[in-house]
MARGUTOR-51978 format. One record per residue (C-alpha): x, y negated, z negated; residue in three letters; residue number from 1. Coordinates in nm, 2 decimals. Layout:
<<X, Y, Z>, "ALA", NUM>;
...
This chain:
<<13.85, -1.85, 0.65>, "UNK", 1>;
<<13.95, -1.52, 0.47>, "UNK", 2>;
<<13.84, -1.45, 0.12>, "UNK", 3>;
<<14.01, -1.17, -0.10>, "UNK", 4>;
<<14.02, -1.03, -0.48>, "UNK", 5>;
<<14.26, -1.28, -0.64>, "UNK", 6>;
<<14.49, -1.05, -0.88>, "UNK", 7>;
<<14.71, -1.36, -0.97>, "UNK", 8>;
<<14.42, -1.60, -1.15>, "UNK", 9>;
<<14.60, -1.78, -1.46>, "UNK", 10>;
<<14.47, -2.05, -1.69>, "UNK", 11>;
<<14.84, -2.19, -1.68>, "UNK", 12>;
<<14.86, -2.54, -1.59>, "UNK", 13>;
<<14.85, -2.58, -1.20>, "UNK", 14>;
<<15.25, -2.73, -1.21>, "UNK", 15>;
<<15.35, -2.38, -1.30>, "UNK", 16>;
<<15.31, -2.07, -1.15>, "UNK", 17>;
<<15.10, -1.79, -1.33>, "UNK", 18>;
<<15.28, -1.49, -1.48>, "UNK", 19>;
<<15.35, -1.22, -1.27>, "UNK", 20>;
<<15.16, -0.93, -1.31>, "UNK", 21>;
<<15.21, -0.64, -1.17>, "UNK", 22>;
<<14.95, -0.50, -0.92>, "UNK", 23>;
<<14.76, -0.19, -0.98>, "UNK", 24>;
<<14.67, 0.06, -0.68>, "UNK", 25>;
<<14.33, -0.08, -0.73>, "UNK", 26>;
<<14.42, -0.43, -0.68>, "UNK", 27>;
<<14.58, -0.38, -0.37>, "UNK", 28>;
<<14.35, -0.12, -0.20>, "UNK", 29>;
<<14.29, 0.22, -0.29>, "UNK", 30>;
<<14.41, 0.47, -0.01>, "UNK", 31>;
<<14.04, 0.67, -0.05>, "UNK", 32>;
<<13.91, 0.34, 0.05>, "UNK", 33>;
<<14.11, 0.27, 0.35>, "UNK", 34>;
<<13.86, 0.44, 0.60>, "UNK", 35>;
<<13.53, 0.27, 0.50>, "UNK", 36>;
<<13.73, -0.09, 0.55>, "UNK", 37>;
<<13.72, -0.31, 0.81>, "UNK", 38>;
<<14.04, -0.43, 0.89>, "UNK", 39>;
<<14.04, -0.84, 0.96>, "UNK", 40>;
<<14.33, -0.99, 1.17>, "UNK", 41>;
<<14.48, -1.30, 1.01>, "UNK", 42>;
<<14.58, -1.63, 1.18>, "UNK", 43>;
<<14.73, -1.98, 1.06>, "UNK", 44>;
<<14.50, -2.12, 0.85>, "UNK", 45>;
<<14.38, -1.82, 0.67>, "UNK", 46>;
<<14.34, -1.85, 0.29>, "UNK", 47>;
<<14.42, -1.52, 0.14>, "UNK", 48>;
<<14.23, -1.46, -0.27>, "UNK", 49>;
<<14.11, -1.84, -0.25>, "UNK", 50>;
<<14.51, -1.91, -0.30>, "UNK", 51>;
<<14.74, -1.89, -0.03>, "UNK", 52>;
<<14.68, -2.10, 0.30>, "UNK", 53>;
<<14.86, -1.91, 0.58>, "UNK", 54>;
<<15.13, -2.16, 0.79>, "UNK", 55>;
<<15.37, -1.94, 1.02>, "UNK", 56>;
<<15.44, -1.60, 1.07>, "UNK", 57>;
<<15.82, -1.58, 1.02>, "UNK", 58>;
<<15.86, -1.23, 1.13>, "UNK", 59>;
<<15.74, -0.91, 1.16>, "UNK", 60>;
<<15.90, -0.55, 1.08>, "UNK", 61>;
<<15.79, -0.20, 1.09>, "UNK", 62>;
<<15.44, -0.19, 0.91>, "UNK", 63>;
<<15.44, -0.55, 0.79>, "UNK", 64>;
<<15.43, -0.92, 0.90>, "UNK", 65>;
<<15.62, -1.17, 0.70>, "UNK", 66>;
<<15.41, -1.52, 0.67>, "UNK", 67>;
<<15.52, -1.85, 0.55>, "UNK", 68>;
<<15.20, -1.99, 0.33>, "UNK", 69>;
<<15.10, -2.29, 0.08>, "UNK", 70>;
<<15.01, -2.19, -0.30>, "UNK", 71>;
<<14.74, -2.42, -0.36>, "UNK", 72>;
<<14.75, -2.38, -0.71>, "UNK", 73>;
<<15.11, -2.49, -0.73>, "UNK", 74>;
<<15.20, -2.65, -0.37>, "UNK", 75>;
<<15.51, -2.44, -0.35>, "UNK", 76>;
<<15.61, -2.26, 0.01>, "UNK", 77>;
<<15.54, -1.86, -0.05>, "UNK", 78>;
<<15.62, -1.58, 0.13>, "UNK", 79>;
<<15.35, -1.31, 0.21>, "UNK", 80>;
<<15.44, -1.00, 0.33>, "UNK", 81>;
<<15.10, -0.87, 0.50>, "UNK", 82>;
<<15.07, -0.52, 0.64>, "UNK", 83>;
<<14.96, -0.45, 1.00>, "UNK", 84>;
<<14.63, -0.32, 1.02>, "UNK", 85>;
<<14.78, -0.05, 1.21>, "UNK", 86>;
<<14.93, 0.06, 0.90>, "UNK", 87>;
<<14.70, -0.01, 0.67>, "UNK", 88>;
<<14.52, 0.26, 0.78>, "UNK", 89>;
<<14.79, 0.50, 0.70>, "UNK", 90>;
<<14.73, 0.61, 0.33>, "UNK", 91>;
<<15.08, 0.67, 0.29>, "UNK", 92>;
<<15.18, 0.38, 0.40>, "UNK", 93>;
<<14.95, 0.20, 0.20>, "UNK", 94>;
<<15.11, 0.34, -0.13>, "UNK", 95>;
<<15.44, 0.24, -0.02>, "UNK", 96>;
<<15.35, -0.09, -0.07>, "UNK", 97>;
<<15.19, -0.02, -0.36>, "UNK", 98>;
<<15.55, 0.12, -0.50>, "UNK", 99>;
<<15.73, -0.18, -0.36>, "UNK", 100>;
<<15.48, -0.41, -0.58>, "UNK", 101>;
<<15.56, -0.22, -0.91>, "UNK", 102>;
<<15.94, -0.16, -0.83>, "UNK", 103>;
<<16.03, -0.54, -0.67>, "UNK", 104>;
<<15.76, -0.66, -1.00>, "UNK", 105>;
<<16.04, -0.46, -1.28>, "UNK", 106>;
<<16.35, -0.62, -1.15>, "UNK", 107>;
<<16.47, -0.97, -1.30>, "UNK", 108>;
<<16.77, -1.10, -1.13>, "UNK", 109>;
<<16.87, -1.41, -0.95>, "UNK", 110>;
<<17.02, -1.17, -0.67>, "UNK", 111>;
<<16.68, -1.00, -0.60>, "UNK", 112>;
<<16.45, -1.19, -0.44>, "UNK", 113>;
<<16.14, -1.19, -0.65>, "UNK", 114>;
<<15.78, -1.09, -0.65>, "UNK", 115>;
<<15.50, -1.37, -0.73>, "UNK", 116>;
<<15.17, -1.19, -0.67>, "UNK", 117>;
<<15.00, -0.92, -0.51>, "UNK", 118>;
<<14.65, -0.82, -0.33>, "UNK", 119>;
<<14.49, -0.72, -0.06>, "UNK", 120>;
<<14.22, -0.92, 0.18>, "UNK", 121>;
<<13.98, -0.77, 0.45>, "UNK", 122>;
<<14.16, -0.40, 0.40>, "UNK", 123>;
<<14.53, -0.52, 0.44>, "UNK", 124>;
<<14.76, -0.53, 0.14>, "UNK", 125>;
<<14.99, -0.77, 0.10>, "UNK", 126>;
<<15.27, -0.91, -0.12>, "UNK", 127>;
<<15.37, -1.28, -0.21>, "UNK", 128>;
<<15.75, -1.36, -0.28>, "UNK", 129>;
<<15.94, -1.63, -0.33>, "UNK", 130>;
<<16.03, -1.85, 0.02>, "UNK", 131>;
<<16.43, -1.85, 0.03>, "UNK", 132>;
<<16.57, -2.09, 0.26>, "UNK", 133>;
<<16.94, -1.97, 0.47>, "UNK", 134>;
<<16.97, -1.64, 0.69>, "UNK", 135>;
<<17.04, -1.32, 0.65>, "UNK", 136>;
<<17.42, -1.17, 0.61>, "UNK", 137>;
<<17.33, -1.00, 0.98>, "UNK", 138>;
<<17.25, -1.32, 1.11>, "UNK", 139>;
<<17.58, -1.46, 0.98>, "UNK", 140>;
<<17.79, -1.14, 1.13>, "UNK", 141>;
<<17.65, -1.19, 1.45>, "UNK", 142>;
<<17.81, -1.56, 1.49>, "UNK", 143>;
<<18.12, -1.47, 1.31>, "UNK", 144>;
<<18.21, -1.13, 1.37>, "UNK", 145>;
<<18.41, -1.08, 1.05>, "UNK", 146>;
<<18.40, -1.32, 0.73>, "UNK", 147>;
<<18.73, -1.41, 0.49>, "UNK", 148>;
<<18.77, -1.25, 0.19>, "UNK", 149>;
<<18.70, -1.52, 0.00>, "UNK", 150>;
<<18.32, -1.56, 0.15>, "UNK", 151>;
<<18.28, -1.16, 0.10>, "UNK", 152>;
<<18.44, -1.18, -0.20>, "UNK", 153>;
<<18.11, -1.40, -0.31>, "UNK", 154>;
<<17.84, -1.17, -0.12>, "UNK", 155>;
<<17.94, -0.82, -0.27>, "UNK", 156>;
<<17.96, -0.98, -0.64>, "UNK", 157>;
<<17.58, -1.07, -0.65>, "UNK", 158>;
<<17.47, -0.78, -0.42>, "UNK", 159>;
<<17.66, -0.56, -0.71>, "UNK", 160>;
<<17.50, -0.81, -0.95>, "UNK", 161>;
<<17.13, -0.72, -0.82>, "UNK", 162>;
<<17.20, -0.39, -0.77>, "UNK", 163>;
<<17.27, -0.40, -1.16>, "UNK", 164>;
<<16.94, -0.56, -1.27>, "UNK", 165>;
<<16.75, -0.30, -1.01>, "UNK", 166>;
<<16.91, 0.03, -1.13>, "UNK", 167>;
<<16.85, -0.08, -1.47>, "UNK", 168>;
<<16.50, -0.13, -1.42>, "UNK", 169>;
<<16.49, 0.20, -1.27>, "UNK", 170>;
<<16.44, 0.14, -0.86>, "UNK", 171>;
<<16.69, 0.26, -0.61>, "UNK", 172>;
<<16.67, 0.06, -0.27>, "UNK", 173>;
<<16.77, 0.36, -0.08>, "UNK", 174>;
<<16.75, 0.06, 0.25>, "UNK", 175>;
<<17.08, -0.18, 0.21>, "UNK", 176>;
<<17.21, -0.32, 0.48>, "UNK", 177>;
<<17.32, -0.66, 0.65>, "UNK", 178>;
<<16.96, -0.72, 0.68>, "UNK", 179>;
<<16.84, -0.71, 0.38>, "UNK", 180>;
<<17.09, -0.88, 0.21>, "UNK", 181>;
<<16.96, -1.28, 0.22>, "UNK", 182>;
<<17.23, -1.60, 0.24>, "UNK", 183>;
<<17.02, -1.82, 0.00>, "UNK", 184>;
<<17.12, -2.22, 0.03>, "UNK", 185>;
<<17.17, -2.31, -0.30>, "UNK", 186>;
<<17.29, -2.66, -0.24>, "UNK", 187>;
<<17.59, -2.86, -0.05>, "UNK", 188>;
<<17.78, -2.54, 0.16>, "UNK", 189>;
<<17.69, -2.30, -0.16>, "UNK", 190>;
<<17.52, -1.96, -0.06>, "UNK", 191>;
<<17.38, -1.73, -0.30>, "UNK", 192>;
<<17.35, -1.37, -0.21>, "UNK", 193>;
<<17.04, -1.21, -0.27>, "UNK", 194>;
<<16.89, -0.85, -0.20>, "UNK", 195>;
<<16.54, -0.86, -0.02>, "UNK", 196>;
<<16.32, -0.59, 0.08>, "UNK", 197>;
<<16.23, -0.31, -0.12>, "UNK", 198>;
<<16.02, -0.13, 0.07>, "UNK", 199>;
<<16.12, 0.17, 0.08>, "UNK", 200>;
<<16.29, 0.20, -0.28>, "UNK", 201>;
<<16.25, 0.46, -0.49>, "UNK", 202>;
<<16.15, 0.49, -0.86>, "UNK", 203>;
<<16.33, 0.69, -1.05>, "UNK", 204>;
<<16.06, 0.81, -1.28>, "UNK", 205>;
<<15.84, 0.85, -1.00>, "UNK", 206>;
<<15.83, 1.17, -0.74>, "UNK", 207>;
<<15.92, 1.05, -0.41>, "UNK", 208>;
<<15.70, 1.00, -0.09>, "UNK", 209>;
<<15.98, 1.16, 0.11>, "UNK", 210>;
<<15.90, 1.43, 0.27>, "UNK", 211>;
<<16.19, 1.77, 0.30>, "UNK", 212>;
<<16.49, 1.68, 0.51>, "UNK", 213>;
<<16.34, 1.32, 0.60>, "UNK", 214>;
<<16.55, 1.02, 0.66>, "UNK", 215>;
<<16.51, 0.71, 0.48>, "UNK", 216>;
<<16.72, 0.41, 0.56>, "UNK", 217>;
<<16.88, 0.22, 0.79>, "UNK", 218>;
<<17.12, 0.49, 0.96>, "UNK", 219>;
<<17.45, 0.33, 0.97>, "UNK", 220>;
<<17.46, 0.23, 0.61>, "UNK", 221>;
<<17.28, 0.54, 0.51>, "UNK", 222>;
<<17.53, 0.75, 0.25>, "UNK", 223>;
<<17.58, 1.12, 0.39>, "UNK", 224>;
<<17.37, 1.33, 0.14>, "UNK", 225>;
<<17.10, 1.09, 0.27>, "UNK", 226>;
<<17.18, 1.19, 0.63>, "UNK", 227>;
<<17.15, 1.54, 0.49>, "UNK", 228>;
<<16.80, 1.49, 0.40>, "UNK", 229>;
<<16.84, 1.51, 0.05>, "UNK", 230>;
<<16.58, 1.45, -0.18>, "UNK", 231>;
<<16.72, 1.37, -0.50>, "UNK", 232>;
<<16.86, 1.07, -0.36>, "UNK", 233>;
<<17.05, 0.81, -0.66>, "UNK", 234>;
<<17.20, 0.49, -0.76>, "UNK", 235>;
<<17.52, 0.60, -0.54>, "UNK", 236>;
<<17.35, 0.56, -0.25>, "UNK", 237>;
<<17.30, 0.22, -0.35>, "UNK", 238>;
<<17.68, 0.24, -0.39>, "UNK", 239>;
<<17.75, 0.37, -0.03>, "UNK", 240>;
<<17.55, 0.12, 0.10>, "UNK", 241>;
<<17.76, -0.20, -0.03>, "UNK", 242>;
<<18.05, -0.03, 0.04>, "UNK", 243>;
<<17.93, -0.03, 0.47>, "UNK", 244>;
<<17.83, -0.42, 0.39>, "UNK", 245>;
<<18.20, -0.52, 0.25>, "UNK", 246>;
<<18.38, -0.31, 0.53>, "UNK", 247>;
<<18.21, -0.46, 0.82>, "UNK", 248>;
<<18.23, -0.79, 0.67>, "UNK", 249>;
<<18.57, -0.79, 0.63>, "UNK", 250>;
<<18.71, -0.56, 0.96>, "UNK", 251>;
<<18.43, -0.66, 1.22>, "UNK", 252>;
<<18.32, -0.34, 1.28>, "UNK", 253>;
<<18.13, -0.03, 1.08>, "UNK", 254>;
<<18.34, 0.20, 0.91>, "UNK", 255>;
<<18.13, 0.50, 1.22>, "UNK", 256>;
<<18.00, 0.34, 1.48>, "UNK", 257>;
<<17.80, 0.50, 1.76>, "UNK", 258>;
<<17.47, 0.39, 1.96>, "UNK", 259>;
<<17.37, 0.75, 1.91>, "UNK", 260>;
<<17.21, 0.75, 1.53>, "UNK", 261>;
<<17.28, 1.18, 1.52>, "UNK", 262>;
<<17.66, 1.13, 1.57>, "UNK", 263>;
<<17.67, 0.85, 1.31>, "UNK", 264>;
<<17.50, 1.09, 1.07>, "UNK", 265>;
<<17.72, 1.38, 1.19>, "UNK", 266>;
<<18.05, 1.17, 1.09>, "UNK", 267>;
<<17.95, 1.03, 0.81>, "UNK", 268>;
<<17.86, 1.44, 0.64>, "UNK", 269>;
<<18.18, 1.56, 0.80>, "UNK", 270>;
<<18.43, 1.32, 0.81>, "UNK", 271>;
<<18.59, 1.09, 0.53>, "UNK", 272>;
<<18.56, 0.71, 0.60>, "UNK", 273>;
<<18.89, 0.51, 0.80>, "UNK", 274>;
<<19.02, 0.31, 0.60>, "UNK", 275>;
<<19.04, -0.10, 0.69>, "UNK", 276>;
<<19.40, -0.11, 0.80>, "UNK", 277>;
<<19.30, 0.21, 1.04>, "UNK", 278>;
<<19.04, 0.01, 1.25>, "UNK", 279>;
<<19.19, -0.34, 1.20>, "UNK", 280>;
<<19.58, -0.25, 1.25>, "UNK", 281>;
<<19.65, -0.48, 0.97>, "UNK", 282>;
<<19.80, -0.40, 0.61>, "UNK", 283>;
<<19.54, -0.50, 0.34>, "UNK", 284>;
<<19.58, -0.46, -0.03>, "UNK", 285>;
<<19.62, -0.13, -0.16>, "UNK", 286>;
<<19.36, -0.19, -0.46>, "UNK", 287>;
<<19.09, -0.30, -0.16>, "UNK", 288>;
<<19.16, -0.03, 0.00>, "UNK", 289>;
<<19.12, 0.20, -0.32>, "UNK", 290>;
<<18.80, 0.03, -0.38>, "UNK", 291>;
<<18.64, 0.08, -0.01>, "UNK", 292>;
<<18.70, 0.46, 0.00>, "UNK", 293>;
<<18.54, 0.50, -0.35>, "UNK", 294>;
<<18.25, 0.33, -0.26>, "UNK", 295>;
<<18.23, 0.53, 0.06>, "UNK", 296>;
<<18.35, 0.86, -0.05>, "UNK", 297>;
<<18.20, 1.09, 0.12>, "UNK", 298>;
<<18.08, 1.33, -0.20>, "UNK", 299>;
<<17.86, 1.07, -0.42>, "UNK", 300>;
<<18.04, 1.27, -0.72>, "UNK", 301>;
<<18.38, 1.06, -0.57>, "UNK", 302>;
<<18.22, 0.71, -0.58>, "UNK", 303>;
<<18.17, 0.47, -0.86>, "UNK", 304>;
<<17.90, 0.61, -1.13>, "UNK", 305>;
<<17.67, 0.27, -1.14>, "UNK", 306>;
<<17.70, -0.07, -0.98>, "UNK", 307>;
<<17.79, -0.20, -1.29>, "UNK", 308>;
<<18.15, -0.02, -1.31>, "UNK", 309>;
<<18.18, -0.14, -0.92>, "UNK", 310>;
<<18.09, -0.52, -1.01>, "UNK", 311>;
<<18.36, -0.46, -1.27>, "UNK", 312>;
<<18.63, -0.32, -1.03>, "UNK", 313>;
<<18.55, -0.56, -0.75>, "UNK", 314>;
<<18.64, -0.84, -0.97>, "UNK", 315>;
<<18.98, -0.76, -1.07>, "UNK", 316>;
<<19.02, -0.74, -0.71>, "UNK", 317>;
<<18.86, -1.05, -0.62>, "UNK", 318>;
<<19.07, -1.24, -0.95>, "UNK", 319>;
<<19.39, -1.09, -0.84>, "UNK", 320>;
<<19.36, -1.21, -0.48>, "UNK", 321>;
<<19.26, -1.58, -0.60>, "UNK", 322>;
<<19.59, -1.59, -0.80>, "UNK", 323>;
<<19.77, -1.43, -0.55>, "UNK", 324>;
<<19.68, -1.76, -0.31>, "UNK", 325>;
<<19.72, -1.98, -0.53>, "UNK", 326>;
<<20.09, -1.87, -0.62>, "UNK", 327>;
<<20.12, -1.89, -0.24>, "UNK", 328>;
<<19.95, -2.24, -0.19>, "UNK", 329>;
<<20.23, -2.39, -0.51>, "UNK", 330>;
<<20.53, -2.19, -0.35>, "UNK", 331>;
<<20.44, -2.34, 0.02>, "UNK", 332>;
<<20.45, -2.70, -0.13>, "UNK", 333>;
<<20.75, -2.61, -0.29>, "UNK", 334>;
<<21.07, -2.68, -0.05>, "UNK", 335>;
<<21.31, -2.52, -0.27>, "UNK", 336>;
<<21.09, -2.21, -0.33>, "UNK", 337>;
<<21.23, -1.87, -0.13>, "UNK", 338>;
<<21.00, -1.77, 0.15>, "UNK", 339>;
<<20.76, -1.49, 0.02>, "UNK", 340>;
<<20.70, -1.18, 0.19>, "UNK", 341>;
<<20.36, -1.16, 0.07>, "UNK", 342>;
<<20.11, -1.36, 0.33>, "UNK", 343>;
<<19.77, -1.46, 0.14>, "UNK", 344>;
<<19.60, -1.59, 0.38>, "UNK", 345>;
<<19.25, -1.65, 0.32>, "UNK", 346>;
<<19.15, -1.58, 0.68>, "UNK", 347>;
<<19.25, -1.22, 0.64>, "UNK", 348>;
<<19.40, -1.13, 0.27>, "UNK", 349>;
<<19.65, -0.88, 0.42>, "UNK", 350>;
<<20.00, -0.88, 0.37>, "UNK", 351>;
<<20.28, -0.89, 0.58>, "UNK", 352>;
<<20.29, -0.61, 0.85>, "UNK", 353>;
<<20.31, -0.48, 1.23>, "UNK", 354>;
<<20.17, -0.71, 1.48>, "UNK", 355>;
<<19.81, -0.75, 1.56>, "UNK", 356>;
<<19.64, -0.69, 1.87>, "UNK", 357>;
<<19.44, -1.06, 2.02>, "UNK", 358>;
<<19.11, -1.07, 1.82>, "UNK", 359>;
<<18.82, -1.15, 2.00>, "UNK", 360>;
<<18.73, -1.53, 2.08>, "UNK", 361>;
<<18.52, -1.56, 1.77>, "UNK", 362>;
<<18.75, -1.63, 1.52>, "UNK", 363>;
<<18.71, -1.56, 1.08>, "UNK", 364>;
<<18.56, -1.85, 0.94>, "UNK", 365>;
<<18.78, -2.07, 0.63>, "UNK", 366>;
């Protein structure tokens, strides 16, 4: 059995959970201490700061594994995020975590998931979460290809949402992508978008771990001045990033795509994005359209200031296109109504245009 430094002890009655406080460098592990520690390897069973009994490992990512466990002080299912002993020996490393702990501890949103407790046991720090239940949007893209408008429609409004609370609260993700945005099951067929992950986020009081003309993010949703290397990396980013999420979603396919990471980067600085009738061959709303090259414009100066005034603009697109079907829904049961030219379709939302080439076998979902 493993035995830690509880940083999460509460006098609150044991059907609640304690407060969450936010974990101090020393709570987790200093980095001047990381040398003289012997780093323990963890199994089922495992009870991490007399609190959480280890049950699965669910994954397991760069510098960190991702366990299922039992709060015994509540009963609720937990997620720890625990880091590899490989990497806990990395100083730097170790005070990314620590960041992640006081950035994912500042935001309060339903769309982020959110961060219970923190510590550290036999020289490996780790985080506790909240367990969601569902998949990830990547998981879902890989069955379906490309979703309906009225399914991303959903997604981007609480990934904007969380985005919101996060910038607020001063963090920049600096690391969206279809990966780390989580399909929560709310209920019934109800999904709740959620953003997961913040590992390596960025405060923006804070100076950043990055080092001159190093790349951090996940490449193909990476927004050019951070393919540049830039430094002073900001909430556009953020932006960019969403912007990559609602194209593929809705086309199938990234806006550049390339197995070679340096010509992905190299477009994305050079080239302004395709638009979604350009890799589709379909005719899709103007105002989408509009929206999608804001968000990926390739100076951030071009794209929408905060995530707020991007939330704002995606729902007059997203109201317009419901009242657009549901015109087309009454004039369809209507046998005396004119035929419209408009098609609003929910598999698609485009409008009446050139024919399409065969789509693959997978088809957009309803």
């Amino acid at each position: 059995m493993v035995r830690g430094v509880d940083p999460c002890r509460s006098t609150a009655a044991t059907h609640a959970p304690p407060p969450y406080r936010p974990a101090s460098p020393l709570e987790l592990l200093p980095p001047c201490a990381i040398a003289s520690t012997r780093i323990v390897a963890l199994s089922s069973g495992d009870i991490l700061s007399d609190r959480y009994r280890l049950l699965e490992r669910l994954g397991r990512g760069g510098m960190a594994d991702v366990w299922s466990a039992s709060d015994l002080s509540t009963g609720a299912e937990v997620a720890v995020k625990i880091m590899q002993p490989r990497a806990a020996r990395d100083p730097e490393l170790v005070e990314r975590m620590h960041r992640e702990a006081r950035t994912a501890g500042a935001i309060h949103s339903p769309f982020v998931c959110e961060l219970l407790g923190s510590g550290s046991v036999g020289g490996r720090p780790f985080l506790v979460f909240e367990r969601l239940r569902g998949e990830s949007l990547a998981a879902l893209l890989a069955r379906e290809t490309s979703l309906p408008f009225s399914e991303v429609g959903g997604v981007v409004d609480n990934v904007l949402e969380g985005l919101s609370a996060a910038h607020g609260a001063g963090v920049i993700h600096r690391d969206l992508s279809l990966a780390n945005v989580f399909l929560e099951d709310i209920g019934g067929r109800r999904r709740r978008a959620r953003i997961i992950d913040f590992g390596v986020s960025k405060d923006t009081g804070e100076s950043t771990l990055t080092r001159a003309n190093a790349l951090i993010g996940t490449y193909h949703f990476m927004a050019p001045e951070q393919a540049k290397g830039a430094r002073d990396v900001d909430e556009r980013a953020d932006i960019y990033a969403v912007g990559v999420i609602a194209f593929r979603a809705l086309a199938g396919r990234l806006p550049f795509e390339s197995t070679n990471p340096t010509a992905v980067l190299a477009l994305k600085a050079n080239r302004e994005p395709p638009t979604l009738g350009e890799v589709t061959h379909e005719v899709w709303p103007a105002d989408l359209e509009r929206f999608l090259q804001t968000m990926l414009a390739r100076r951030r100066e071009q794209r929408f200031p905060s995530a707020f005034s991007a939330l704002l603009a995606w729902r007059v697109i997203v109201n317009k296109t419901t009242l657009a079907r549901e015109r087309g829904a009454r004039a369809s049961q209507s046998p005396e109504s004119p035929p419209k030219q408009e098609d609003t379709r929910t598999e698609t939302m485009t409008v009446a245009g050139p024919p399409r080439p065969p789509r693959p076998s997978t088809s957009r979902r309803k």
